[in-house]
Each structure stands twice: as structure tokens, then as C-alpha cells.
C-alpha positions in Angstrom: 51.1 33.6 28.7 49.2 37.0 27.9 47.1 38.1 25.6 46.3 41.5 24.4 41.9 43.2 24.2 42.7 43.3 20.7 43.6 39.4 20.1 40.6 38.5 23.0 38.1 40.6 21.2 38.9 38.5 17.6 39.0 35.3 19.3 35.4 36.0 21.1 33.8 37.2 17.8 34.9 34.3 15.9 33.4 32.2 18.8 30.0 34.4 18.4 30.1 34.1 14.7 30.8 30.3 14.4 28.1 29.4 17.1 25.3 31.3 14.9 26.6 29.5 11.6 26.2 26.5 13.8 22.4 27.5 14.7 21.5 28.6 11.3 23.2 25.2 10.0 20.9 23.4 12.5 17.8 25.6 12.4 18.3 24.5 8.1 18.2 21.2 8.1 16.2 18.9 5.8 13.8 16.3 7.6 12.7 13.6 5.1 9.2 11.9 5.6 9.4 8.1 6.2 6.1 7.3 7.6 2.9 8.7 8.3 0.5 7.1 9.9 -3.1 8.3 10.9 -4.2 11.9 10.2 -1.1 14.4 9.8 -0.7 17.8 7.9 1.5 20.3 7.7 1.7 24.1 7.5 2.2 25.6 3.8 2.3 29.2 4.5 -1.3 29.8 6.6 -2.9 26.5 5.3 -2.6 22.7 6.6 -2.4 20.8 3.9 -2.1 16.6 4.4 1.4 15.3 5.1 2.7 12.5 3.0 5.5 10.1 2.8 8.6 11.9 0.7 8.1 15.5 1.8 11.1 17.5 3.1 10.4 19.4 6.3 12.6 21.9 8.2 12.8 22.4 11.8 10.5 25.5 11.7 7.8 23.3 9.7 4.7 23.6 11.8 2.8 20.0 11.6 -1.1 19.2 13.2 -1.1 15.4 14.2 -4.2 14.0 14.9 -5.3 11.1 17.7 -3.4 7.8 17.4 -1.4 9.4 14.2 2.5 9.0 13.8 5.3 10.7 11.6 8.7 9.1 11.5 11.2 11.1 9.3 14.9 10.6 8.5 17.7 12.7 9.5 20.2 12.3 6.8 22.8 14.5 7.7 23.0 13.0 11.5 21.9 8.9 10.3 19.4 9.4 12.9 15.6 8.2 12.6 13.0 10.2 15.0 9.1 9.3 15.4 6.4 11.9 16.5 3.5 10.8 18.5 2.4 13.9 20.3 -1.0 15.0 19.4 -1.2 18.7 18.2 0.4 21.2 16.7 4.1 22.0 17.1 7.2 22.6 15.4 9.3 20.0 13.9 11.9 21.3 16.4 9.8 21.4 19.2 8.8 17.6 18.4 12.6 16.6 17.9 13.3 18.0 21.5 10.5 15.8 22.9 11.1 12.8 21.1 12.2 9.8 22.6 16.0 8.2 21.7 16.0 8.8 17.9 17.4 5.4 16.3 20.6 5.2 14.8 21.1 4.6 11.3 23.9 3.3 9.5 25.0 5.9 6.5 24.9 3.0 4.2 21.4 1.5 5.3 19.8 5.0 5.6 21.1 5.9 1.9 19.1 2.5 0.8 15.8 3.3 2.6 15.9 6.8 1.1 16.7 5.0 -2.8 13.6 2.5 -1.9 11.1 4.8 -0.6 11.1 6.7 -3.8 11.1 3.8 -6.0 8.1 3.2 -7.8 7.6 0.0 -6.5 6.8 1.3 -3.0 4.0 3.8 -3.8 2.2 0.5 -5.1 0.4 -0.7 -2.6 -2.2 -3.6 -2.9 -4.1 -6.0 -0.3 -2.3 -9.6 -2.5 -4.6 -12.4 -2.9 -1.6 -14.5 -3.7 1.6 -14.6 -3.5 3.4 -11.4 -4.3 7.5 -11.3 -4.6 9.1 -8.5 -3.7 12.7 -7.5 -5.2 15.8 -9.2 -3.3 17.8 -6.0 -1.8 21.2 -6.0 -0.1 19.4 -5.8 3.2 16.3 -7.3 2.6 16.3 -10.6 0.5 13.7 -13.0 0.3 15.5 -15.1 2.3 15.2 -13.2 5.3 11.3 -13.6 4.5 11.4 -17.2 4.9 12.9 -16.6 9.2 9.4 -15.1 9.7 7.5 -18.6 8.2 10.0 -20.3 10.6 8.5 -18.7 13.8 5.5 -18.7 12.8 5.2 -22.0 12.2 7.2 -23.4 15.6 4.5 -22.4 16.8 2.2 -24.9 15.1 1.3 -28.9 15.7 3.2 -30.3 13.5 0.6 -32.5 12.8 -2.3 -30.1 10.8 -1.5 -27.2 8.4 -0.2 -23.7 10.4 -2.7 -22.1 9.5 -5.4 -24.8 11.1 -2.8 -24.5 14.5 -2.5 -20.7 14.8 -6.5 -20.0 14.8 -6.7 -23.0 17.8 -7.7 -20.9 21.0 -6.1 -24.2 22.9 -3.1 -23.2 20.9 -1.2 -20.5 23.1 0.9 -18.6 20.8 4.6 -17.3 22.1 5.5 -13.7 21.2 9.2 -12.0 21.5 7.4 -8.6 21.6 5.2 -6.6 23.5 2.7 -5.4 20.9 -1.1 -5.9 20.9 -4.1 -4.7 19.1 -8.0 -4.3 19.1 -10.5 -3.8 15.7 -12.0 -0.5 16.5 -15.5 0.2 14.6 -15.6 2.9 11.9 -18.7 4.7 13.4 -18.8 4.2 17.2 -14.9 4.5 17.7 -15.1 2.3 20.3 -13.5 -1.4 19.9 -15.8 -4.0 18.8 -17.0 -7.3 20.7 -16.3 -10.6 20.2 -19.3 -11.3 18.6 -19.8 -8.5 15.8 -22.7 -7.8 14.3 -22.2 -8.7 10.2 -21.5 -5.4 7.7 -19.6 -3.6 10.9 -16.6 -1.7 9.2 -13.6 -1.4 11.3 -9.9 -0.2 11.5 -6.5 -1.9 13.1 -5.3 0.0 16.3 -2.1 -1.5 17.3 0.0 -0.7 20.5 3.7 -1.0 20.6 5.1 -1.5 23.8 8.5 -2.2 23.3 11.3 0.0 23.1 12.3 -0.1 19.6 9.8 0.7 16.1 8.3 -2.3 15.0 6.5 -3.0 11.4 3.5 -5.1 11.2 0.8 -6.4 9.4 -2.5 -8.3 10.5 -3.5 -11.6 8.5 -7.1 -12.3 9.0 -7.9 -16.6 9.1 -11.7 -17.7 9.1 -12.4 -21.4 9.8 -12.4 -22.8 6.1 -9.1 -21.6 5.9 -9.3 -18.7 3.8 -7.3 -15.7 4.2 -7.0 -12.1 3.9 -3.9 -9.3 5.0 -5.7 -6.1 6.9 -3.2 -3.7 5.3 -1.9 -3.0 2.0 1.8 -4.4 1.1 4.4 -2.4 -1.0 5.8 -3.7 -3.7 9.2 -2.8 -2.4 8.6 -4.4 1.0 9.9 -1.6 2.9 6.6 -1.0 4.9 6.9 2.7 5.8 3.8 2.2 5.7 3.5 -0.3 8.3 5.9 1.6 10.5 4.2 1.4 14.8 6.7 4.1 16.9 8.2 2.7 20.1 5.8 3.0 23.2 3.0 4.5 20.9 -0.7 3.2 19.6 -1.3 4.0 16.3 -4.5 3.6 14.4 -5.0 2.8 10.4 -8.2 4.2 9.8 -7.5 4.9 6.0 -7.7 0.8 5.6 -10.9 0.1 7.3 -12.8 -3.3 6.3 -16.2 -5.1 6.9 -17.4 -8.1 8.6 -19.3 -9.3 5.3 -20.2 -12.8 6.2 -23.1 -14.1 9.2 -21.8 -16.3 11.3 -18.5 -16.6 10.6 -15.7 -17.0 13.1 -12.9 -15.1 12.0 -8.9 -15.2 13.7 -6.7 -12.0 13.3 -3.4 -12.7 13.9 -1.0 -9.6 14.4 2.2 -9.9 13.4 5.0 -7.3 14.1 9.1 -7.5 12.9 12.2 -5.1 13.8 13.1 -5.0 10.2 10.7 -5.2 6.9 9.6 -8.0 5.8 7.4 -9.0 2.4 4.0 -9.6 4.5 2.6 -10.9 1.1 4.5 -14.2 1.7 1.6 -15.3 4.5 -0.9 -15.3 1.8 0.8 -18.4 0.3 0.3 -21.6 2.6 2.6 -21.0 5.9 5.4 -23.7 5.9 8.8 -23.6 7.9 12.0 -25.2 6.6 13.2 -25.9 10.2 16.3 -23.0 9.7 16.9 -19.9 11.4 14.2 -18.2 12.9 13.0 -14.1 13.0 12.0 -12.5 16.1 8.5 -11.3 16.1 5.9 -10.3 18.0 2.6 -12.2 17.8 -1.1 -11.3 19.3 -4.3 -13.0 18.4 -8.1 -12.4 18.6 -11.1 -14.4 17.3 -13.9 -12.4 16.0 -17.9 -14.1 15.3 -20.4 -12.4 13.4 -24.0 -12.3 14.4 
């Protein structure tokens, strides 16, 4: 088979021409803001200006992420979901090159995460003193909700209320996940003791070391039983928010809090989930139904004022 210069010469220019549509298509693409977590900003023209949830970044968007900060963002057009740890400041493009394997979103699932993070229900976000129920989804009903009071409370003697078991140091608590955390203090940034001296404000620090994101929440249990959830729950219970990056430490300084009470002891119980969950639901009385159980990860720490 031959071909002629002239035929070659077509034939390599449509080659050159379709491979820069291909970059320019690439170099185009929309990156929507899932989660930010920490201290991020981005570059509008020569100015950083703060990064939020719902913005819409291209691959030559230059962003500044501070220490312990995280970014997740959605690729629609590829399904794909990529987290930025790296402290700095780069290109989006140069992050997506460095990231680690983005997760892969169904179209249908990512198309529901997009609709719910720009509902109005998840830019409310509240510390609940009671019960607070979020609105049954396709992919997230209350039901599933109830698999998390399962595990948590297999983990209890049967024979006092979860609670009163979870807090018991003699109690040692099973996790399926390798995540941890420590209270760091607001004006040292070094973690606090044990024993904490009372009106210390802190902040959450949480370490992910598994290979996949994880969403958690922290419920702080003193001894008379009372209770309190660290960080703020969306109305929507889809805890971008709440969103820890695979193999990362992330920090939540914008929801510090104070050890107000002498001598009190005080258990923080960290609890982390593959999928969102309504958090709000361990504010009510913990109690299992004996059914099917959700895979968490669990770490504790007992705190005592001075």
C-alpha cells in the first residue's frame, strides 16, 4: 500500500490539530469544590482570596493551601474525585499530577452530590443539641444511619447504657479503620495533656491512615453523661465538610472549643465512616437494633481539667 506527501501531510496535520483540541479541551476543564478543609485560597487575578466549597476552578487556577489544610474537588466530566494535601502554592494541574489515585465516581452518585451540595440545606450547619433528621436521599437514607448505632453499640456491655460503656477506659474499643486524632490548643499549637488546664480552647486534628477518604465527626461524653458533637452537622448530611483525604492529617481550626468546666473528666470519641452519615443521630441516646452493622473507624481519648 502507498501513500502520496500530499495525503501524509493532511493525515499528520489533522493528528497535530486534533491533539491541541485535545489539550485545550483538557487545559478547560471545570473543577468543582467539594471540600475545604483548613486554610485555602485561591488566585483571582493577583489577589488570594479564601476558597470555599461550590467554586469552579480550572487547571491553570493557582491555589495557596496552608498547614494540615485539604481541598477535594469533583471532576464531572471524568466521574473522578481528587483531594489536595500538598502545602503551598501550585496549580490545580500541577496538584492533579501529584495527587494520589483520584476515586471513582459513579455518573449517577456524582450528579447527586453536586444537586446536595448546593442545596440549602447543606450550607446550614449547626452543633444539634438534640436530635436533628436529615432528609432520606436515594443513597443516603436514615436507615443507613441506624448501621453506625449498630457498631457502635456492639461495642458496649450490654448491661449499662452505650454511652456509660464507650467512655470505660477498661472498655477496649475495636476500630475497622486506621484513623486517629489529638486536641491541639488554640494558642500553643501544640497538642494538649491529659490533664488540661480549664478555659484551654482547642481544635480537632485528625489523621487518616487508610487508603480511602473517610468523614468523621468527634462526640465529646463527660461522666454525667452529657454530650456534645466537636463539629458542626449539615442539614443535608453530606459532610463535605467533614471530608479527612486518604493518608493525610487535617486540622479544623475554624471549630475550636473550650474546656469550660474544673475538674471534669471528659471522653472524645472519634468517629470516622466511608460514606456520610447524619452524625446528629449520636446526640440522641445510642441504641442498636441488633441488624446490620456500618464499618467505622473508632479512636478514643479522655481529657481532665485542672
Amino acid at each position: 500500500m502507498t501513500m502520496n506527501l500530499k495525503t501524509y501531510g493532511a493525515l499528520h496535520l489533522f493528528a497535530l490539530v486534533f491533539a491541541l483540541l485535545t489539550s485545550s479541551v483538557a487545559s478547560a476543564a471545570d473543577y468543582l469544590v467539594y471540600s475545604v478543609v483548613g486554610t485555602a485560597k485561591v488566585y483571582e487575578g493577583s489577589k488570594p482570596v479564601a476558597l470555599s466549597a461550590r467554586k469552579t476552578l480550572k487547571a491553570s487556577s493557582r491555589l495557596v493551601i496552608g498547614k494540615e489544610s485539604a481541598v477535594t474537588v469533583l471532576d464531572e466530566v471524568n466521574s473522578k474525585m481528587y483531594s489536595f494535601t500538598t502545602e503551598g502554592t501550585n496549580t490545580v494541574g500541577a496538584l492533579l499530577k501529584a495527587a494520589k489515585a483520584p476515586k471513582n465516581l459513579s455518573k449517577q452518585y456524582l450528579s447527586y452530590m453536586v444537586k446536595q451540595l448546593f442545596s440549602k440545606e447543606s450550607k446550614n450547619l449547626t452543633h444539634p443539641s438534640a436530635y436533628m433528621q436529615a432528609t432520606a436521599t436515594s443513597y443516603r437514607a436514615t436507615a443507613r444511619d441506624s448501621f453506625l448505632l449498630n457498631r457502635l453499640a456492639s461495642m458496649s456491655d450490654q448491661a449499662v447504657a452505650v454511652e456509660s460503656s464507650l467512655i470505660q477506659p477498661k472498655n477496649l474499643l475495636s476500630t475497622d479503620m486506621d484513623v486517629r486524632f489529638d486536641l491541639v490548643s488554640c494558642e500553643t499549637g501544640l497538642p494538649v495533656n491529659p490533664e488540661v488546664d480549664v478555659n484551654t480552647n482547642c481544635y480537632v486534628r485528625v489523621t487518616n491512615g487508610t487508603e480511602e477518604p473517610l468523614f468523621v465527626n468527634v462526640l465529646d461524653i463527660d461522666e454525667r453523661g452529657n454530650k456534645y458533637l466537636v463539629l458542626p452537622v449539615d442539614e443535608a448530611a453530606i459532610c463535605a465538610h467533614l471530608l479527612v483525604p486518604a493518608r493525610s492529617t487535617v486540622a479544623f481550626k475554624s471549630e475550636p472549643f473550650e474546656f469550660s468546666e474544673a475538674n471534669s473528666r471528659e471522653t472524645f470519641l472519634l468517629v470516622a465512616t466511608e460514606e456520610p452519615v447524619d452524625f446528629s443521630i449520636l446526640m440522641n441516646p445510642i441504641r442498636g437494633n441488633g441488624g446490620e452493622q456500618m464499618k467505622s473507624g473508632i479512636y478514643r481519648a479522655a481529657y481532665k481539667t485542672k
